[in-house]
Steps between C-alpha positions, in 0.01 A plus 500: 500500500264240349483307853200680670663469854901523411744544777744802426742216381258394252481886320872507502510154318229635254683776430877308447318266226325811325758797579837318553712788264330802600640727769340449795726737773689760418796673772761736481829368638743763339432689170154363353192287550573140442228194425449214690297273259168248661764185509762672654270688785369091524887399543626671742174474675535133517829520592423718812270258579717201452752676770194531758422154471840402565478725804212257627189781394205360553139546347312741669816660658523892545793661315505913558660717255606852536702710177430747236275411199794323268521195303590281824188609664255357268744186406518405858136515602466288185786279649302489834137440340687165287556362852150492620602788760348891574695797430465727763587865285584738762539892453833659433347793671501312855757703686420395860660191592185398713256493138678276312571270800148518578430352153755204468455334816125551470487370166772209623747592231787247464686683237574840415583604136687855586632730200847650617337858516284360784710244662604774787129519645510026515821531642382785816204250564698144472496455832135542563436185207597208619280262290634616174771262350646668263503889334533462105696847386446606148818659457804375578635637796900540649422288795238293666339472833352171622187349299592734205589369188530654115182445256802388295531219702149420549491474139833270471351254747176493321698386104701264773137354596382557166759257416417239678132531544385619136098465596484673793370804431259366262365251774510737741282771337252196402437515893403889522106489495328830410395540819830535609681843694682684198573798756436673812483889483525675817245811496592842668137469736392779687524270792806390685625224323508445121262264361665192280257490188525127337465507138494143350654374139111514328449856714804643226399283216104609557584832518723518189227318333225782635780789427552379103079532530579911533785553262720319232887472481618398226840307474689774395394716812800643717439633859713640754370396834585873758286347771679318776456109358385352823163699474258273307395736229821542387533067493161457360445813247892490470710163416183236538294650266781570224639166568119343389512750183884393415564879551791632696625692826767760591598579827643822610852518525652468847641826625774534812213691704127471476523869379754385204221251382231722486683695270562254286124414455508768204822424357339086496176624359679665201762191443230207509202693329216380689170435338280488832653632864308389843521844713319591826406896609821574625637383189273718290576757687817554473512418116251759467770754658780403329316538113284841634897626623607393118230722350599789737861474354438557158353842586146720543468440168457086490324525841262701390431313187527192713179613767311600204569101363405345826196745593379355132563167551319497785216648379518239186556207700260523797472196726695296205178275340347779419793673327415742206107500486276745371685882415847328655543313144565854310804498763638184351753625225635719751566229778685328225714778397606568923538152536781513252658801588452487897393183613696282294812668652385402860433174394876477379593586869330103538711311233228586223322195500272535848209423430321511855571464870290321748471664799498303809545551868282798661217642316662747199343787507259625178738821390832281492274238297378769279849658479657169356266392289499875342850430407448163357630239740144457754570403769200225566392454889462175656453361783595211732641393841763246546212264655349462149865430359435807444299600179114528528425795218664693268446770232626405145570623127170364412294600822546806678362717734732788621387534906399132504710228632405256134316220502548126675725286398335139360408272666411624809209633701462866718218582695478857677437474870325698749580439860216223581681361192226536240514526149438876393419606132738666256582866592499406861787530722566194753805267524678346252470108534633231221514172450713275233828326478738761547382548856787394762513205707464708800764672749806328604465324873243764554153300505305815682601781208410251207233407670352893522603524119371214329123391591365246284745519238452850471795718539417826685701770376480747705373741234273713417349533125271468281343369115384715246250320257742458225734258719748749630622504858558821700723489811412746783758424741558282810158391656687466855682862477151656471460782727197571755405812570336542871125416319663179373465601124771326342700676245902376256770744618741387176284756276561812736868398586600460128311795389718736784805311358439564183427857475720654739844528457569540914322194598700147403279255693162498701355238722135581613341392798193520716364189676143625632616840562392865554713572147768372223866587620770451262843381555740690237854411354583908353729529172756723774687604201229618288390676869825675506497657157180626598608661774832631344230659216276665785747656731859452357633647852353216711732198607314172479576400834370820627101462663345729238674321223320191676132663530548652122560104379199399730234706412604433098404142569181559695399710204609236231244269746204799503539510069230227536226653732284792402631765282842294415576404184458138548159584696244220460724242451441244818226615766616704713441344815754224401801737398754537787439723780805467709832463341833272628873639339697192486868486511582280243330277225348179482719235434603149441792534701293604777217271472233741411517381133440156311700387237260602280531853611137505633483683866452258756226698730485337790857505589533890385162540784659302750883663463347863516202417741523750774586782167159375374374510884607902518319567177155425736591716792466887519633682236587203328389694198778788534773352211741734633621328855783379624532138375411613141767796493758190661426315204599723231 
């Protein structure tokens, strides 16, 4: 990308002339993995964006897209970028009809490019789009409603145009400035409607630039991409960045239910051999499970053996930078002789050739860091928002801090924020605030919210962090989802509601809240099966939908709450004052499907406050304290 400010057209060009052989995408139709090179992803590219021009696209125009990460889905945002329009990538994980509508005629869509396994959800909401010409299906379909057409025939009528006009695409993509709308990403908000973040041509091509400041690929780097594609992490850290480095990207393979794909994420990891996977906590999480399960299999034996490893390793490896100083060293020939034996095995789990993860999304907690990079494959935190395009730090092979969320990407400044909007010194905690090129043009048609974000060029994130003195940043949580306790001290829930998580197996989720209260109530999602074993253990005679069975469950939890107060084994932990005093049972989990979840799995607190308001409300009232009461025994 020798061009300092290159359109996204520009790095694919770049990387034709220097990468044209090399694999660039990689998809499983049937059996195996097959390549697309560079020249052929620029092909059919062209030649989707040959067909849109014949269809009368326009520069500037808004073209949505809505399918599984595949082949077609990179191809035809590439098609739709050669035309000087935005891709609009929406979720596959929109269910309600009213979301996505929300976000094509707000964004003015004229096209929709539909895979077939999504198709049914444009075809319930047709009605309620008239402005959209015509719905591009990936997949060839039986039949065809009105305005729908075949990529396959997009494509013919673009060699037909092709044909006849043999410079059009090339004088067409001599129009797109830098400046120009590459896409508009509709944000789950905690507010009513979802806010359209615009992220122009030079946003992607700054931020690739700033990304390959934190970490090399080198050509013969494979990924497989497991995060939905129209997040921007997965675009940016995913196929922008390998496509600068001539590197090359798999995508999972499609299953017949979102359950079938997610089983094939391990089966894809093993087949392509990944040298670098982008994860976030839920991720981690559950990869965690599923190697800690493998060790269980093999016996007492191994998993004893294996806890002695990790309790080393830990030990040996401390925050990462610091890894075997002082009396650690003498430990080093036996971390060697472990990592063949043990880790090397788990490592095999990953294709054998991992050699890190970067962790994206919500903060990743410091044990599944530690965990991960025990085993060999670290998993190195970063952090972003999809208003920076998104990357703004990272931690890398060659700098590390285990707990810290790495160091800035380059060029670009940060300043930490109090709320006068000073300056404050390393080591104190204020808002994170940046300012460089991979900051967004602003919000979609929504002047007042991009107005409140950006000040002065400054992008407010929301955030709350701060800098060590050697450059690293650490990320506290959400400024805005502080909590105020009745004195108006100001203390981050995420801490208390991971750590509850975390060590208990009853308790799934946790949303904290007190806005200027007396105390800290907590609104729980309980593990009910893990609830009902207990009970079963306890008093074998007892049906579970009998009221002691109930009040046995109940007071477990309060007492999984009271490990961190005085005399618990988690005592000293958080102050006191700000662990929950009043607890809320909730029926069912926090979702995507219903709302209380963004696609990037993070909770979206103020519409879990405002759904279970007058729950929170009884939680202040007289014996709001008792756990066991009606409502909670109803929702187990």
């Amino acid at each position: 990308m020798e061009n300092k400010r290159s359109t996204i057209i520009d790095l694919l060009n770049s990387s034709v002339e220097k990468y044209a052989k090399n694999p660039f995408l990689w998809e499983k139709f049937t059996t195996e993995f097959t390549p697309t090179t560079y020249l052929e992803t620029r092909t059919q590219a062209q030649e989707i964006a040959a067909g849109l021009l014949s269809l009368g696209v326009k520069n500037g125009e808004k073209i949505a897209l809505l399918s599984e990460g595949r082949n077609a889905w990179i191809i035809s945002e590439l098609g739709i970028l050669y035309t000087g329009a935005a891709n609009v990538p929406l979720s596959i994980k929109l269910e309600e009809s009213n979301d996505l509508v929300f976000r094509i005629v707000h964004s003015e869509s004229k096209i929709v490019f539909v895979s077939g396994g999504q198709l049914k959800k444009i075809r319930t909401i047709a009605a309620l789009l008239p402005d959209v010409w015509h719905v591009v299906v990936l997949d060839d379909q039986p039949a065809y409603d009105d305005r729908e057409m075949p990529l396959s025939q997009l494509v013919k009528l673009g060699k037909e145009f092709l044909l006849k006009n043999p410079d059009a695409i090339t004088e067409r993509s001599k129009t797109i400035d830098p400046d120009d709308l590459a896409t508009i990403s509709y944000t789950s908000g905690t507010t009513a409607d979802p806010k359209g973040v615009m992220l122009t041509h030079r946003n992607y091509t700054a931020n690739v630039e700033q990304a390959l400041s934190l970490m090399s690929i080198p050509p013969e780097f494979r990924t497989l991409i497991i995060l939905p594609l129209d997040h921007c992490f997965a675009h940016v850290a995913g196929f922008y960045s390998f496509m600068a480095s001539g590197a090359s990207v798999a995508t999972v393979q499609t299953g017949k239910t979102g359950m079938e794909t997610l089983k094939n994420i391990p089966v894809n990891i093993k087949e392509i051999k990944p040298d670098l996977l982008l994860s976030v906590p839920a991720l981690a999480k559950n990869f965690r499970k599923n190697i800690i399960s493998g060790i269980h299999a093999k016996g007492p034996v191994i998993t004893r053996l294996f806890n002695f490893a990790m309790d080393m390793a830990y030990e040996y490896n401390k925050e990462g930078h610091n890894k075997g100083e002082g009396l650690q060293a003498l430990k080093k020939p036996l971390m060697m002789l472990f990592d063949k034996i043990l880790f090397a095995k788990v490592r095999e789990g990953f294709g054998g050739k991992l050699q890190y993860f970067i962790g994206g999304g919500a903060l990743l907690d410091i044990d599944l860091q530690r965990f991960f990079y025990a085993v060999g494959m670290p998993m190195f935190q970063g952090y972003g928002l999809s208003e920076a395009t998104p990357i703004i730090s990272s931690n890398g092979q060659k700098r590390h801090k285990l707990g810290s969320s790495g160091y800035l990407v380059q060029p670009m400044e940060l300043k930490i924020r109090d709320d006068a909007g000073n300056e404050l010194p390393n080591y104190q905690k204020g808002e994170i605030t940046i300012r460089g090129e991979n900051v967004m043009k602003g919000y979609y048609r929504n002047e007042k919210s991009t107005d409140e974000t950006i000040k002065n060029g400054w992008l407010h994130t929301g955030d709350m962090g701060y800098m060590d003195d050697d450059g690293f940043l650490y990320v506290l949580g959400r400024f805005k989802s502080l909590l105020i306790a009745s004195d108006g001290e100001k203390y981050s829930p995420e801490g208390i509601e991971e750590a509850l998580v975390e060590n208990s197996y009853f308790i799934d989720q946790v949303v904290l809240h007190n806005n200027q209260n007396p105390y800290t109530t907590a609104l729980v999602v309980p593990n009910k099966e893990a609830l009902k074993r207990y009970v079963h253990r306890k008093q074998p005679e007892l049906s579970w939908d009998s009221p002691e069975a109930k009040s046995l469950a109940l007071t477990k939890l309060q007492r999984e709450i009271n490990e961190y107060r005085k005399g618990g084994k988690h005592q000293g932990m958080f102050p006191e004052r700000w662990l929950p005093a009043a607890v809320a049972v909730l029926p069912e989990p926090f979702t995507e499907q219903n709302g209380l979840v963004n696609s990037t799995m993070k909770v979206i607190r103020g519409k879990v406050e405002e759904r279970y308001a007058d729950r929170i409300t009884a939680l202040y009232e007289p014996n709001g304290k008792e756990i066991d009461n009606q409502a909670n025994r109803e929702a187990l």
